[in-house]
C-alpha positions, 0 to 999 in steps of 0.5 A: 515478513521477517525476511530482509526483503528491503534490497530490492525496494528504493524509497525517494520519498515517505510521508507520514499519516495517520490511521484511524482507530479500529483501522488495520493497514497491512505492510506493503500495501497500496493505501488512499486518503479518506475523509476530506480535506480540512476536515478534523482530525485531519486526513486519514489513510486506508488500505486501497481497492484502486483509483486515487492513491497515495503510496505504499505502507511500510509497517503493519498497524493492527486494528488497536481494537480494543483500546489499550487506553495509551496515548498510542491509541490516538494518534496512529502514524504510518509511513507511506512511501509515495515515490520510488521504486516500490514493493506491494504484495501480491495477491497470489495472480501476478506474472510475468507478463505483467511486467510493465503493465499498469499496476492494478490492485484488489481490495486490501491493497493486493497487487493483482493481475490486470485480467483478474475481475475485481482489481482496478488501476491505480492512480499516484498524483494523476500517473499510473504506477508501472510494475516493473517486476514479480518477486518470489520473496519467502513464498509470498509474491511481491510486485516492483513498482516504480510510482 
């Protein structure tokens, strides 16, 4: 992920949560709220399998597994795009003809085409994500998504 893949990625809006201990959230992928409101510590994301979403992580935090004993092991922070047009990698299934079709992801995240068995739409604040193009961006496949 080295490549400077961030031109065809707008970003409106990002917010900031935390990721639990012993959790990985991979770059570029689709990620939810788990725990529950008002809950302590407060609410955490993870990597999706579909449904009620949040956005799309723009780094990769590893597993912290085992701790370091820093402060860094405590408070993980990741910053989910929530708004924009979007990149979400791909699981190897998109094409063409998924353009402007509902986004659907497996689990970790991936995007996937809507005929593969195990991926389920995904859902932002009650509207569904539209994939608005497949990129080939240094041999790893990536979805546009407008959320």
């Amino acid at each position: 992920m080295s490549t400077p893949i961030y031109g065809k990625q707008y970003i409106r809006f990002a917010e900031t949560f935390q990721v639990a201990q012993g959790t990985v959230v991979n770059q570029f992928r689709v990620v939810e709220l788990t725990g529950a409101p008002g809950a302590h510590p407060p609410l955490l994301v993870e990597q999706s399998n579909g449904g009620a979403s949040v956005g799309v992580s723009q780094f990769t935090l590893n597993d912290n597994v085992p701790p370091t004993g820093f402060a860094t092991d405590e408070t993980r922070m990741l910053s989910v795009a929530t708004s924009g047009l979007l990149l979400v990698e791909g699981d190897g299934t998109l094409a063409a003809n998924d353009i402007g079709t509902a986004l659907e992801v497996i689990a970790g995240g991936l995007a996937s085409d809507a005929a593969t068995a195990t991926s389920t739409a995904v859902t932002v604040n009650g509207t569904t994500p539209i994939i608005r193009d497949v990129l080939d961006i240094g041999g790893e496949q990536f979805a546009l998504v407008s959320f």
